[in-house]
C-alpha positions as CSV (number, residue, x, y, z in Angstrom):
1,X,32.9,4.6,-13.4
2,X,31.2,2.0,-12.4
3,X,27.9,0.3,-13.7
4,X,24.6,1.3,-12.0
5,X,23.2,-1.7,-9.6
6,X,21.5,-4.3,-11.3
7,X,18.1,-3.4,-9.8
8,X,18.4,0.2,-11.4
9,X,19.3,-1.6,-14.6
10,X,16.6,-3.8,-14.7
11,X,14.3,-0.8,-14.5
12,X,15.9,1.2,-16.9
13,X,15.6,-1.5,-19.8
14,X,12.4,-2.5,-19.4
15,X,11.8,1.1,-19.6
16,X,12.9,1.8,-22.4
17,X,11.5,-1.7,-24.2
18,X,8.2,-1.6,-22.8
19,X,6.9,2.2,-22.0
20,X,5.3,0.0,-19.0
21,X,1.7,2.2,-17.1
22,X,2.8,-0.1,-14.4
23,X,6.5,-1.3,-13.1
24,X,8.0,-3.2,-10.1
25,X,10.9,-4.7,-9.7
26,X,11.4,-6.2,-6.2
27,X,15.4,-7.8,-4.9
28,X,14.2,-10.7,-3.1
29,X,17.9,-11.5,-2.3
30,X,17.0,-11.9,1.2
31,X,14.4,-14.9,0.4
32,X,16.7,-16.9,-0.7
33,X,20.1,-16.5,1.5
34,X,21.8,-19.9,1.6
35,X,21.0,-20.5,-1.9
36,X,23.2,-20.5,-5.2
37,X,24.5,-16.8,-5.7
38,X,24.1,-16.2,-1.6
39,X,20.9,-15.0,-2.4
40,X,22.3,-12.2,-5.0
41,X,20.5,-11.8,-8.0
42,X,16.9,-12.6,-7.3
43,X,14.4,-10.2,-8.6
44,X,10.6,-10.3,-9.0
45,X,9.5,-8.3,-11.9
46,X,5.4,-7.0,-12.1
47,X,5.1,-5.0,-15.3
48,X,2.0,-3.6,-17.4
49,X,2.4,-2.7,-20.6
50,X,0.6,-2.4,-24.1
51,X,3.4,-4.1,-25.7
52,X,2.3,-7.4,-24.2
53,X,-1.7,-7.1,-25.6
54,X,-2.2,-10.3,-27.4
55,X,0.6,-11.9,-26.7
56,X,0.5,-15.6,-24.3
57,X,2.4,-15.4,-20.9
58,X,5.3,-17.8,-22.5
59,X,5.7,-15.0,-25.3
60,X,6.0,-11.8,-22.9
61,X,8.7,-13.9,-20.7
62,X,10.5,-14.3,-23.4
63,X,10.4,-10.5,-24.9
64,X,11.8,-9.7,-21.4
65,X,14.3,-12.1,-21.2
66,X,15.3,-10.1,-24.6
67,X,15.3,-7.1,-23.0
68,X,17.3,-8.0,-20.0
69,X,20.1,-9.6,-22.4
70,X,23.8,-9.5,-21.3
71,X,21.9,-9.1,-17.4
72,X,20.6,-13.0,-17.3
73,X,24.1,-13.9,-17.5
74,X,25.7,-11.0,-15.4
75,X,23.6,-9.9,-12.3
76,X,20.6,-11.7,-12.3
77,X,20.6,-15.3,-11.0
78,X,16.5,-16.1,-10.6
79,X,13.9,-14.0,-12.0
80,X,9.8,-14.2,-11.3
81,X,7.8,-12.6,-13.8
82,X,4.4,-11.2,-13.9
83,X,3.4,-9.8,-17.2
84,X,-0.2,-8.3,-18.5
């Protein structure tokens, strides 16, 4: 069995980490064709969640980057990130 796409992964973990009231999570592959990766991998991530209340923007990247772990490395080649 194969795993799910890396989209559906995204989603699933940040989830599960964050309880989000709002998520998106876009491919943008096709923005960036011609690029490293042949413009696989690129996702745009808007999320909302308590978890991030207090926190600065460079401390929320990085307690996605956490939850995407394994996936930086493995499916995802760029990532945008809006947090609140």
């Amino acid at each position: 069995m194969s795993a799910p796409p890396v989209i559906e992964q995204i989603r699933d973990r940040l989830q599960a980490a964050f309880a989000p009231t709002e998520l998106e999570v876009l491919d943008e592959g096709h923005k960036h064709i011609g690029h490293a990766g042949e413009g696989k991998g690129h996702f745009h991530v808007r999320i909302v969640s308590a978890a991030f209340a207090g926190q600065l923007p460079i401390r929320r990247h990085r307690m996605i980057y956490a939850a995407l772990d394994g996936l930086m490395d493995h499916g995802i080649h760029a990532l945008s990130i809006e947090a609140k």
